[in-house]
MIVEX-892629 format. One record per residue (C-alpha): residue number from 1; x, y, z; residue in three letters; chain. Coordinates in steps of 0.001 Angstrom, whole numbers, plus 500000, padded with zeros to 6 digits. Example, Ala and Ser with C-alpha at 12.3 -4.5 7.8 and 13.67 -1.06 7.14 Angstrom:
REM residues 2
  num       X       Y       Z  residuo  cadena
    1  512300  495500  507800      ala       A
    2  513670  498940  507140      ser       A
REM end
This chain:
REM residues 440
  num       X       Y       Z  residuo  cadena
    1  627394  957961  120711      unk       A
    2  627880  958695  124340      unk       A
    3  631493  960110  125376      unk       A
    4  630530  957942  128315      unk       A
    5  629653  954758  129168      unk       A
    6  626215  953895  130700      unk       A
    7  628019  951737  133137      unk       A
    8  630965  950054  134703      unk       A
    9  631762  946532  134621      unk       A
   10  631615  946266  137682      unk       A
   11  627762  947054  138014      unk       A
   12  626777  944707  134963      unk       A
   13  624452  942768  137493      unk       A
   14  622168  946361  137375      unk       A
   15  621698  945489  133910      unk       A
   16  621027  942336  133128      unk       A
   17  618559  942012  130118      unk       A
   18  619340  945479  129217      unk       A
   19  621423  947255  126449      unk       A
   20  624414  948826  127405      unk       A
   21  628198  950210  126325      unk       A
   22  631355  949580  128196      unk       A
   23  634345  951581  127715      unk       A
   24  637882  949840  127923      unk       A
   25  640632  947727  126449      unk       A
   26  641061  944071  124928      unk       A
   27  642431  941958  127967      unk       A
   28  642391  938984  125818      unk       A
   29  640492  937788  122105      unk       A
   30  639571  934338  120150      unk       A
   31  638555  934144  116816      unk       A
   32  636506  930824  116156      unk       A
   33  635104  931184  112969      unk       A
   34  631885  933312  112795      unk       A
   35  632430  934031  116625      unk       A
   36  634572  936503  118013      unk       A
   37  635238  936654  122168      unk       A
   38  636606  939253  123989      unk       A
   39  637218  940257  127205      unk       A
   40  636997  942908  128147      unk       A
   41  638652  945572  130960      unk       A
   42  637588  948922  132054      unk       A
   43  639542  949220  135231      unk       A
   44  636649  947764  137323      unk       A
   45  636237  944516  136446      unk       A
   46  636353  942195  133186      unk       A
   47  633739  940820  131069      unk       A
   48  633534  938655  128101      unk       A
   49  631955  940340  124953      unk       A
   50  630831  937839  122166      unk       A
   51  630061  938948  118624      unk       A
   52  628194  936824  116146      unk       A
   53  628581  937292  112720      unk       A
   54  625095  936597  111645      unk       A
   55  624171  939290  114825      unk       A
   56  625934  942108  113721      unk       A
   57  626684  944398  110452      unk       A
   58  629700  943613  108750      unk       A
   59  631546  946766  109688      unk       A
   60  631403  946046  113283      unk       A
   61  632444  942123  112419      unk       A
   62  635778  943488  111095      unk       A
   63  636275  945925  113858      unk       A
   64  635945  943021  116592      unk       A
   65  638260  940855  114101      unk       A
   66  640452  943973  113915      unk       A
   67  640920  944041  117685      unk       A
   68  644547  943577  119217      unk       A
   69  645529  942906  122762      unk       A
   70  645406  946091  124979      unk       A
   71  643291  947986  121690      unk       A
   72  640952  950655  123126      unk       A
   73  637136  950552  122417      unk       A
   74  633536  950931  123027      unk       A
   75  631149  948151  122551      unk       A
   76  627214  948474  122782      unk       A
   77  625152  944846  124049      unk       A
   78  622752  943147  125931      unk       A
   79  623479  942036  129469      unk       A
   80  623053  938824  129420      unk       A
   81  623142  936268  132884      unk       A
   82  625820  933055  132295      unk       A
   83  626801  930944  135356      unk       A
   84  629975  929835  133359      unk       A
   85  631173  933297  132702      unk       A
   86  633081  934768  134902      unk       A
   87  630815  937369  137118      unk       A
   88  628359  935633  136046      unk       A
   89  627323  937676  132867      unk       A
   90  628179  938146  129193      unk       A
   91  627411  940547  126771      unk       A
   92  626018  940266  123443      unk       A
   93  627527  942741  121056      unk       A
   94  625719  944934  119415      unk       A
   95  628115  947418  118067      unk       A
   96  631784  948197  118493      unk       A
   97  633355  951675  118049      unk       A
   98  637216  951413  117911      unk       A
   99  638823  954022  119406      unk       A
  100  642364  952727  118837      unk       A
  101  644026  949781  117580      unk       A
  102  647005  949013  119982      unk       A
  103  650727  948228  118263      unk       A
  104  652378  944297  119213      unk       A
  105  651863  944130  122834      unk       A
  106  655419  943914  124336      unk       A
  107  654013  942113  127308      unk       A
  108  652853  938487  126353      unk       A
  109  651758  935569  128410      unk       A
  110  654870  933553  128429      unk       A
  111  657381  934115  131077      unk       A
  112  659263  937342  131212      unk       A
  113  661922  937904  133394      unk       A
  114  661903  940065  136242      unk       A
  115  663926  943172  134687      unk       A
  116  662090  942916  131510      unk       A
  117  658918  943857  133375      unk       A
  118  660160  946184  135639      unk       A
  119  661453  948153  132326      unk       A
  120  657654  947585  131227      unk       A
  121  656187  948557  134782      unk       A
  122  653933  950834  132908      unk       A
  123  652520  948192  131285      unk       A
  124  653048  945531  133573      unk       A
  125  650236  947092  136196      unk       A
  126  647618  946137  133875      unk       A
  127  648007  942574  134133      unk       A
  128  645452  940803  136492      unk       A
  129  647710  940113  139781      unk       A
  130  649476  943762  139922      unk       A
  131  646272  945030  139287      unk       A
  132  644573  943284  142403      unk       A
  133  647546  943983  143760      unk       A
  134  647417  947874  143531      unk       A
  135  643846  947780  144087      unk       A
  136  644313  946286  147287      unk       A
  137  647014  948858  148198      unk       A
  138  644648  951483  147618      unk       A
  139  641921  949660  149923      unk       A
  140  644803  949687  152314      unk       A
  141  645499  953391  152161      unk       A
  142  641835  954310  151757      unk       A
  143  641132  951868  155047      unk       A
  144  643561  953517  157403      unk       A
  145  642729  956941  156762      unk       A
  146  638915  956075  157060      unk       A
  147  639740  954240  160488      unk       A
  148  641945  957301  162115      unk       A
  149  639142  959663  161349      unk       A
  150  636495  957782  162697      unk       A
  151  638675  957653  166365      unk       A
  152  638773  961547  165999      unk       A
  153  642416  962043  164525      unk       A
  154  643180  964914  162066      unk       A
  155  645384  964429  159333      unk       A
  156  648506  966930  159818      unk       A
  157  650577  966980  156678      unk       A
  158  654365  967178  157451      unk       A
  159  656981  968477  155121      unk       A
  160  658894  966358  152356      unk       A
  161  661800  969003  152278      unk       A
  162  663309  968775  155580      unk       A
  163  666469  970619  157839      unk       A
  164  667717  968132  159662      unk       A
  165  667193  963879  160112      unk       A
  166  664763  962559  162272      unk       A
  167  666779  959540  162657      unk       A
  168  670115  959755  161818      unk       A
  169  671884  961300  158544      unk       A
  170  673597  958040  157000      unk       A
  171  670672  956911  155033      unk       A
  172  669515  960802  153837      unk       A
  173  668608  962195  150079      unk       A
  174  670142  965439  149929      unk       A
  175  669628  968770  147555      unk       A
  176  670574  972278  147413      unk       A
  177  668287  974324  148391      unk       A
  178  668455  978000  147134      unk       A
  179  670873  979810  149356      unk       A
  180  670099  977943  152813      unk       A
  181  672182  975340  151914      unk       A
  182  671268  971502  152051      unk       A
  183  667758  970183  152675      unk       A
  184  666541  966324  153049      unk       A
  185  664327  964323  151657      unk       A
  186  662071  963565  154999      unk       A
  187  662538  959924  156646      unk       A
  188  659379  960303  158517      unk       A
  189  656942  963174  159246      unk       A
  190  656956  961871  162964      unk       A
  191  658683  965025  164549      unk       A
  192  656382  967782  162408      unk       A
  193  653538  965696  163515      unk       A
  194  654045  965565  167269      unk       A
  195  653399  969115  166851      unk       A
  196  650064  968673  165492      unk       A
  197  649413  966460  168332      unk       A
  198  650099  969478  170795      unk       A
  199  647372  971188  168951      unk       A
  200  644629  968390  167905      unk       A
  201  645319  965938  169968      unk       A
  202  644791  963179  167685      unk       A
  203  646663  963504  164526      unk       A
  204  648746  961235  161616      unk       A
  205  650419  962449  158354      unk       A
  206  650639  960275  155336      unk       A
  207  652640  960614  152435      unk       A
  208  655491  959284  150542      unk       A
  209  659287  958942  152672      unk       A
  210  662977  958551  151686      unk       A
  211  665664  956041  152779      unk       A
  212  669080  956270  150880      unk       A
  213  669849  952977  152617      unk       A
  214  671850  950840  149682      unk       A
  215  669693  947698  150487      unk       A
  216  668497  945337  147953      unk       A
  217  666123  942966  149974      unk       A
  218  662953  942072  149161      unk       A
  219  661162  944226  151846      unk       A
  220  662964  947779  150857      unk       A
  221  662143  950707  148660      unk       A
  222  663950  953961  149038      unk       A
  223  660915  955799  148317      unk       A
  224  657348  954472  150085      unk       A
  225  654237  955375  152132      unk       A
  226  653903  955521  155362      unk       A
  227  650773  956653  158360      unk       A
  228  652298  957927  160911      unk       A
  229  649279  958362  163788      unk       A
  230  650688  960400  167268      unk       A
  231  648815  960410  170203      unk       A
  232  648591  962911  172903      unk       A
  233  648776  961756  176771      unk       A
  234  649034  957876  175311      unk       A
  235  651727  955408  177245      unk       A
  236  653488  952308  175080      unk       A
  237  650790  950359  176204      unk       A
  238  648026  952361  174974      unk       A
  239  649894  952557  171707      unk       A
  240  649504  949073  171002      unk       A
  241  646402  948512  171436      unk       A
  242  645661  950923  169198      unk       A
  243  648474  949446  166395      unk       A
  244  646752  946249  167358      unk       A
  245  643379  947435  166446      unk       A
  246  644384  949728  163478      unk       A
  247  646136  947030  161391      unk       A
  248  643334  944272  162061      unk       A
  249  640568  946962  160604      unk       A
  250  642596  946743  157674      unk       A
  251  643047  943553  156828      unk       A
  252  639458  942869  157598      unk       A
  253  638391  945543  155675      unk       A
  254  640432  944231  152432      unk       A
  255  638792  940612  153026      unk       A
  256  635237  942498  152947      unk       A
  257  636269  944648  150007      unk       A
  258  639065  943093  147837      unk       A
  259  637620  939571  147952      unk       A
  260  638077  939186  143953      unk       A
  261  641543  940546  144253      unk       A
  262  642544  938213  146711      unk       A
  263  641070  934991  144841      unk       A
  264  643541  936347  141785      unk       A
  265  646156  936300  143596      unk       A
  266  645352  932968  145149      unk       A
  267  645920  934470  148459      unk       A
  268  645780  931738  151451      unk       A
  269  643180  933669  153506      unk       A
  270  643041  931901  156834      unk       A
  271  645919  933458  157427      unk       A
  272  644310  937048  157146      unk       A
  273  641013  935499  158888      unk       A
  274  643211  935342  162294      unk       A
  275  644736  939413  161636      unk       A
  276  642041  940049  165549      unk       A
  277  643365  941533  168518      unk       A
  278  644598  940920  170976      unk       A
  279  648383  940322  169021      unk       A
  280  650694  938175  171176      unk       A
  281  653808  940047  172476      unk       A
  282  657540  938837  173099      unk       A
  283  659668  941255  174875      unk       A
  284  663590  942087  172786      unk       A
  285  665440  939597  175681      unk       A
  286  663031  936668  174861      unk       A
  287  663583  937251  171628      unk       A
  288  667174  937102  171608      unk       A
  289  666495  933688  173648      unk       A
  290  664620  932680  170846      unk       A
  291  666633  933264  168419      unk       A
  292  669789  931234  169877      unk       A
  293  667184  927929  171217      unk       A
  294  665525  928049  167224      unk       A
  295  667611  929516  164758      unk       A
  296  668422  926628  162624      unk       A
  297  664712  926768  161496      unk       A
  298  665601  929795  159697      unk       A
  299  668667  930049  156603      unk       A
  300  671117  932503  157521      unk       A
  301  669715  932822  161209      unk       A
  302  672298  932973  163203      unk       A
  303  672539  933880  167171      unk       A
  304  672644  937767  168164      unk       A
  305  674764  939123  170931      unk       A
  306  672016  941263  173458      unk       A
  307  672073  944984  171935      unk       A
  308  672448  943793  168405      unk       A
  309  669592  944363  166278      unk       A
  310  667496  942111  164295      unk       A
  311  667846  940982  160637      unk       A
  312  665016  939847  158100      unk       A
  313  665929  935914  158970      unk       A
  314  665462  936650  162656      unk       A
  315  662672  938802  162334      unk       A
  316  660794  935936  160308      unk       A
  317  661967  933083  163235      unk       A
  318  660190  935368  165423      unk       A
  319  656819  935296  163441      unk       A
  320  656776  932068  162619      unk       A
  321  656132  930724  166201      unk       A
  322  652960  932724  165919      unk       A
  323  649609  932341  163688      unk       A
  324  649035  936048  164064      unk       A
  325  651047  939929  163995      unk       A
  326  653371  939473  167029      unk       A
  327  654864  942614  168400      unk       A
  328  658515  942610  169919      unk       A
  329  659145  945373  172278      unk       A
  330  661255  947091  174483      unk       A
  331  664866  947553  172507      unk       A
  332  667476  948222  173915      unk       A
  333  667536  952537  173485      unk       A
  334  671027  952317  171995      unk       A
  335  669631  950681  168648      unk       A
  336  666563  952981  168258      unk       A
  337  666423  956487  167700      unk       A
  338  666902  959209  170222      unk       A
  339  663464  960484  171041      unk       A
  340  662317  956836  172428      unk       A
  341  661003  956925  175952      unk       A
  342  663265  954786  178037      unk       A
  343  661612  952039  180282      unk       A
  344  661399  953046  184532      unk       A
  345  661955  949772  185199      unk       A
  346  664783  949093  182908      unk       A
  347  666768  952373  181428      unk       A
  348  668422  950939  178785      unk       A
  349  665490  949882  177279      unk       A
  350  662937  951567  175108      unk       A
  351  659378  952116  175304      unk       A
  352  659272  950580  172066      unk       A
  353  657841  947698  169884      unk       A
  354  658280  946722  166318      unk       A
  355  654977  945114  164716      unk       A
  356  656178  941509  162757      unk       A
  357  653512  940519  160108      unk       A
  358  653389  936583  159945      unk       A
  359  654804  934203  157056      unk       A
  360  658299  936058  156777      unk       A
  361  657260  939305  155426      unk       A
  362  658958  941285  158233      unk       A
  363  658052  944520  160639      unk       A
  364  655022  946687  159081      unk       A
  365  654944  948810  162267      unk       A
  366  657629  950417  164093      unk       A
  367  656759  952682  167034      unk       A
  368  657255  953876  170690      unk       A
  369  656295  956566  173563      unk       A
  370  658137  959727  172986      unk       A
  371  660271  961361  175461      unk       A
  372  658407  964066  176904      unk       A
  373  660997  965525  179297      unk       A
  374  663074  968334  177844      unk       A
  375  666533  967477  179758      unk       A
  376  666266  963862  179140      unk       A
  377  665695  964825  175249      unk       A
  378  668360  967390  175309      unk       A
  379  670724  964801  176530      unk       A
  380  669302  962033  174444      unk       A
  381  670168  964737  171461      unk       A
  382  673641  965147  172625      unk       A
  383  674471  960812  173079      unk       A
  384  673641  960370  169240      unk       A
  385  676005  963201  167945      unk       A
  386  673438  965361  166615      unk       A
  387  673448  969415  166827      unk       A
  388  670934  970548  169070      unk       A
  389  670605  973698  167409      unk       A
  390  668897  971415  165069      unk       A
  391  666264  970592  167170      unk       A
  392  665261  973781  169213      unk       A
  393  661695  973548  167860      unk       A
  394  661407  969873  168514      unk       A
  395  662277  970702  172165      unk       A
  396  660462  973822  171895      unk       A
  397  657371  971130  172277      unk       A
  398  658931  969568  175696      unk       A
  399  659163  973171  177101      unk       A
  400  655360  974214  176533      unk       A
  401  652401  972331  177689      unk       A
  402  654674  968988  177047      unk       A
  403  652508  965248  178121      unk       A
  404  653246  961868  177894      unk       A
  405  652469  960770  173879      unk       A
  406  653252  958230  171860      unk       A
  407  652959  957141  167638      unk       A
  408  653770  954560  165218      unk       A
  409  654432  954192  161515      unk       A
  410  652870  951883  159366      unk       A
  411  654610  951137  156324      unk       A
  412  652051  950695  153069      unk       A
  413  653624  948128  150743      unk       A
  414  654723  946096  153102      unk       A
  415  651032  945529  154649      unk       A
  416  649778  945283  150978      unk       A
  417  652358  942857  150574      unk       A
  418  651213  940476  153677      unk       A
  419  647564  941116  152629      unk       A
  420  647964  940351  149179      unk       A
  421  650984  937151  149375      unk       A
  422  653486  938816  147282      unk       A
  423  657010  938357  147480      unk       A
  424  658167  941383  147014      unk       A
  425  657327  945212  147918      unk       A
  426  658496  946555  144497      unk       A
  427  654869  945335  143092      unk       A
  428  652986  946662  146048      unk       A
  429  653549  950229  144629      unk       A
  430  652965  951653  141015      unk       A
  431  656569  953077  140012      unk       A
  432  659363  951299  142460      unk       A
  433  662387  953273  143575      unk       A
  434  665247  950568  144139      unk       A
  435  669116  950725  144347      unk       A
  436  669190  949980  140648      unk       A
  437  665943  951289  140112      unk       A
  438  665286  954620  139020      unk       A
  439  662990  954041  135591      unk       A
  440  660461  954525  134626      unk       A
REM end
């Protein structure tokens, strides 16, 4: 027999009338007498496999009897077309070819409790909704990439292992490193990537980033993805258009694409439906006014002093006086980091906006202009307490050829987590890094 299957699961409809083998694992079996059903996964789809006694020899009888949950194996059939079958087809067995029978399943379908499965996370992902889940986070990833290229931008990888902070050294991962003494696990690629964006124009890194913040909320990991797109000779209004754009490719894209994923998960998809531009904008002071007229609508939403920054109760007041992605911007500069363009009209304020997905689930997007004047950045440097020796390259970029630019980050599980309707971000990625968190 073939090492290889003739085809996926997820093609059966290419088949139908014909003899084929699938390659995968028992998602689920029933014995009823001289019948034997089972469904079965191959990563692609699911499809139930029925094997008749009186259709079969008796050694490949006892090998679908034999069968346990999660068991690997290859089974030969005919396609055969079944409106009451899920995807519409079955397949007749033919022969079965056991590759291994799987020990007790640890995972079962009564209710397990969330530690349990997290200790089982390499298991857990093969169950139905962290698998649509994870396939939609890969539509996501595979989406934004595929849209930045398209507009002409370059991917420019930045480092993991890092100098200095990019925004501040409270929340950093620090190691040894050989004889030059600490290094950091990188916040954001945003600084290396503003170079790239001197030389293409265009650019974005993506890749995995590190927050040692000790925060056990539903929206934070302390290791996750983010696409960080800079633009060269781009203003804060020009930046969110193109967040505004960006983001409702996306989602669009994972309605085209991830439409089975999204019916698992029972995902209300209206919601998604409305993810078009333009995105309605409140400005940081009509925010804060808000807040104080609405936040009883809210638990734990209390009233914020102006300069005091926003919390996950406020943030989701704020979104849910909108049907769509809002965008709050211009923050006051002392709460955001120190390369933020301040406003002309309004110097205390940044050039900034924070992007606030609908339905509670918080800012997927934070981004600004960049200060592109060497003195202002030099002083901007000094105000936060950090060592401008530090930063000579950074300001290396203000002294040659330097133009008005701005970027963004987009945060991966937390989009996948909007997209898909899941409550929290530590199933939006395959392996979670939490406080508590560090296994498997």
């Amino acid at each position: 027999m073939s090492l290889l299957p003739s085809t996926l699961i997820r093609d059966i409809a290419r088949y139908d009338g014909q003899t084929v083998t699938l390659a995968g694992w028992v998602a689920h079996k029933t014995a009823k007498g001289k019948l034997v059903f089972i469904r079965l996964r191959d990563g692609s789809g699911t499809i139930q496999c029925v094997t008749f006694k009186k259709n079969v020899a008796e050694d490949v009888f006892a090998s679908a009897q034999s069968l346990t949950l999660e068991s690997a194996c290859r089974i030969t059939g005919a396609v055969r077309a079944d409106e009451r079958a899920p995807g519409g087809y079955e397949l007749d067995v033919q022969n079965i070819e056991v590759v291994q029978i799987a020990e007790e399943y640890p995972i079962s379908p009564k209710e397990h409790g969330v530690e349990f499965l997290m200790e089982h996370r390499h298991l857990w992902v093969r169950s139905s909704k962290q698998y649509a889940l994870l396939r939609i986070r890969a539509e996501v990833m595979a989406a934004a990439q595929e849209w930045l290229n398209e507009q002409g931008f370059v991917r420019f990888d930045s480092p993991i292992l890092t100098p200095t902070a990019a925004e501040g050294t409270s929340n950093l991962f620090s190691t040894a490193y050989f004889d030059l003494g600490d290094a950091y696990l990188a916040q954001t690629g945003q600084l290396y990537v503003e170079a790239g964006m001197t030389t293409f124009g265009r650019v974005y890194c993506f890749g995995p980033t590190f927050r040692a913040e000790k925060s056990k909320t539903r929206r934070h990991l302390t290791e996750f993805w983010m696409i960080e797109p800079e633009v060269a000779f781009a203003d804060h209004e020009d930046n969110l258009v193109l967040q505004e754009q960006f983001v409702s490719a996306i989602v669009q894209r994972c309605l085209e694409r991830c439409s089975d994923e999204i019916v698992i998960l029972e995902r209300d998809q209206s919601v998604l439906q409305r993810c078009l531009p333009p995105f309605p904008r409140v400005t940081y002071d009509e925010a804060i006014e808000l807040i104080a007229q609405k936040h009883t609508e809210v638990e734990e939403c209390h009233p914020l002093e102006w300069g005091e920054d926003f919390g996950a109760p406020h943030e989701a007041l704020i979104a849910l006086q909108f049907d769509k992605p809002v965008f709050v911007e211009k923050f006051p500069a002392s709460i955001k980091a120190f390369y933020m363009e301040p406003d002309p009209v309004r110097p205390e304020l940044a050039l900034c906006a924070d992007l606030l997905a609908p339905e509670g689930y918080g800012e997927i997007i934070g981004g600004s202009q960049r200060i592109h004047d060497v003195t202002l950045l030099e002083q901007r440097i000094h105000e936060h307490g950090l060592n401008i020796e530090d930063y000579h390259w950074y300001l290396d970029l203000r002294r040659y050829g330097s133009v008005p630019h701005s970027g963004f980050g987009m945060g991966i599980e937390r989009l996948t987590a909007w997209i898909g309707g899941t409550h929290h971000v530590r199933e939006t990625i395959p392996f979670p890094r939490m406080l508590y968190r560090l296994y498997p």
